[in-house]
C-alpha positions in Angstrom: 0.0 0.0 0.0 3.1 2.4 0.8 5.1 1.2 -1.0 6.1 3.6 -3.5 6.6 6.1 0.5 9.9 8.4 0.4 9.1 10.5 3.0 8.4 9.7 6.8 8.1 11.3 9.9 7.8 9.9 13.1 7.8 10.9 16.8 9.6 8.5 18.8 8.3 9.0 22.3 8.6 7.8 25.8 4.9 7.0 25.5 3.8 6.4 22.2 5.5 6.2 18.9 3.4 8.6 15.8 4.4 8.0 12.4 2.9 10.4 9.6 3.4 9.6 5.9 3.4 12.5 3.5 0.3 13.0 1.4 -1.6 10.0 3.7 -1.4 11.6 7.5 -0.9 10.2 10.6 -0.8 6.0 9.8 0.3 5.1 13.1 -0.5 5.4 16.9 0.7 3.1 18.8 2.7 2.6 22.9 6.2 2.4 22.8 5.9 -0.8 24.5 7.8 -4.2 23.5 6.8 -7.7 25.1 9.4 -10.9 24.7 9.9 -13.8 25.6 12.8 -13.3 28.1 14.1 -17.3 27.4 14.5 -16.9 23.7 14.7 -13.4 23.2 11.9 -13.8 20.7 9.9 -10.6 20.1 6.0 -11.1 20.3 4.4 -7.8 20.3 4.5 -4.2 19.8 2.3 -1.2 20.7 -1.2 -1.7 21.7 -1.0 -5.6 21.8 2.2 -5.6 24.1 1.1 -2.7 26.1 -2.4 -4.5 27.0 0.2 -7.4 28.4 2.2 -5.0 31.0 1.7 -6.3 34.4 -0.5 -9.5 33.0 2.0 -11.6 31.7 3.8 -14.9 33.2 7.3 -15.0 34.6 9.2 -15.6 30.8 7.5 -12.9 28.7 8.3 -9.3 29.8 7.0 -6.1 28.3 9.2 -3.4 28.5 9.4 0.5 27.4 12.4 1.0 25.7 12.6 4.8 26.0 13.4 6.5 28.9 13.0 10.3 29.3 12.7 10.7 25.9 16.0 8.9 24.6 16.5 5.0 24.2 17.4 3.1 27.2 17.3 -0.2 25.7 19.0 0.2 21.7 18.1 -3.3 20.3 14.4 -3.2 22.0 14.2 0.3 20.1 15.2 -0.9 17.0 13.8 -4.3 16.8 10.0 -2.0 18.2 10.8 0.2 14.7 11.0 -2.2 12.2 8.0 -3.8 13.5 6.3 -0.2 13.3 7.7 0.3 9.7 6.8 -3.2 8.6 3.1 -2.3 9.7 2.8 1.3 8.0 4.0 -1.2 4.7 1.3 -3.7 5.0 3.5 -6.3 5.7 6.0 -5.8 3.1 9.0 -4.0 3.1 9.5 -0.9 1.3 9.8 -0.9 -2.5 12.2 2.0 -1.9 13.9 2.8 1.5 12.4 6.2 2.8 13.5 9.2 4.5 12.9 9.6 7.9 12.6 12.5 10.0 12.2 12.0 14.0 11.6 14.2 16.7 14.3 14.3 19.4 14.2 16.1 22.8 16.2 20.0 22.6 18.5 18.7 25.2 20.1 15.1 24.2 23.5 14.4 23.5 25.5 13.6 20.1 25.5 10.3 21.7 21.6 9.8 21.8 21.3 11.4 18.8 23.4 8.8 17.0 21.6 6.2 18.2 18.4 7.5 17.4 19.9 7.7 13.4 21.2 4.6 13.9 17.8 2.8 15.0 15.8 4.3 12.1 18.8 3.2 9.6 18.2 -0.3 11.1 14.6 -0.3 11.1 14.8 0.2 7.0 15.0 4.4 6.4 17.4 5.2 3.5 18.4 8.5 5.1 17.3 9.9 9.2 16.9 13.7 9.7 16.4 14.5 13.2 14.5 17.7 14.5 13.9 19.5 17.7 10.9 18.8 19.4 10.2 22.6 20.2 10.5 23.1 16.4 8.3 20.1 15.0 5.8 21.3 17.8 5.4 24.5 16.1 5.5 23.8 12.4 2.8 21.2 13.5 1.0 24.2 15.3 1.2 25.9 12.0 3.5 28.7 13.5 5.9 30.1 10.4 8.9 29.7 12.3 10.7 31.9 9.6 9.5 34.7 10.6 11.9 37.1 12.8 9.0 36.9 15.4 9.9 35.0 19.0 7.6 32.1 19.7 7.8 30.2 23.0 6.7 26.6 23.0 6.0 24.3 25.5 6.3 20.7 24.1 5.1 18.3 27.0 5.7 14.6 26.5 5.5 11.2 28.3 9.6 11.3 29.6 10.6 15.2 28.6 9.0 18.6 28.6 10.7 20.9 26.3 10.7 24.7 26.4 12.1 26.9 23.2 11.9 30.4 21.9 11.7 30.1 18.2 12.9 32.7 15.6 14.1 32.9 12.1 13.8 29.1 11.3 16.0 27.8 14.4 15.7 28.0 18.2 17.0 30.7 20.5 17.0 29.3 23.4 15.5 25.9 24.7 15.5 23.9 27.8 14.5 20.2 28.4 13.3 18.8 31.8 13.2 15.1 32.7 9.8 15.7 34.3 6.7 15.2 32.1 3.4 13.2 31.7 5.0 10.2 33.0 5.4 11.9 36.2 2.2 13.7 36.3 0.9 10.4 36.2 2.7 9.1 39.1 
């Protein structure tokens, strides 16, 4: 069904994972939640199906959330969740060409987390991975023209980060990023 797609973006959150397709929307909602079978390693669901299993499953299969305050805390959970994801936007197939990917990242991560965000969505089948600030996606999305030499402050609230930003001339001033979000609230 997608699979002449070149373009992708996805937010890759602590919560859920988005993925929006070019000309086609959002195609995908869905927990960033992984259940296995901790004996074999074998992966047995994704999203909605492994998040209904958290704290209802038997002593060998495990569901996990691979992302912590808005970075990945377990890399081969992350990836192996991804390519799952980007098999289902694909109806099962893979990709007749490899897309480009762009994901949201927190304002505050480090070259570190950002290479292995890259590296994850290289893995999970994307021909190229663009990552964006938060701050900035949220206000494109908003439909703010972020080009303008006008200041706009947003307030991004996740599940693992809350970023702040002032945004001018088509980059950010001045941001901040707290480890307290919806994750917390919820506590």
């Amino acid at each position: 069904m997608f699979s002449f797609t070149k373009d992708i973006g996805m937010d890759l959150g602590t919560a859920s994972v988005l993925i929006y397709i070019k000309d086609k929307g959002i195609v995908l909602n869905e927990p960033s939640v992984v259940a296995l079978d901790k004996n074999t390693g074998k992966l047995l669901k994704v999203g909605a199906d492994a998040q209904a299993m958290l704290g209802r499953t038997p002593g060998n299969i495990i569901a996990i959330r691979p992302l912590r305050e808005g970075v990945i805390s377990d890399y081969d959970m992350t990836e192996r969740m991804l390519k799952e994801f980007m098999r289902k936007i694909s109806g099962g197939s893979s990709f007749f060409f490899k897309p480009r990917l762009i994901i949201c990242v927190p304002s505050g991560i480090t070259e570190v987390e950002e290479r292995a965000v890259v590296d994850a969505g290289i893995q999970a089948g994307a021909r190229r991975v663009y990552l964006i600030e938060e701050p900035v996606a949220a206000a494109i999305g908003a439909g703010i023209d972020i080009a303008l030499p006008d200041g706009h402050m947003v307030v991004d609230i996740g599940g693992g980060t809350t970023d702040i930003a002032v945004i001018s001339l088509g980059g950010t001033v001045v941001s901040y990023s707290l480890k307290i979000a919806g994750d917390n609230f919820d506590d």
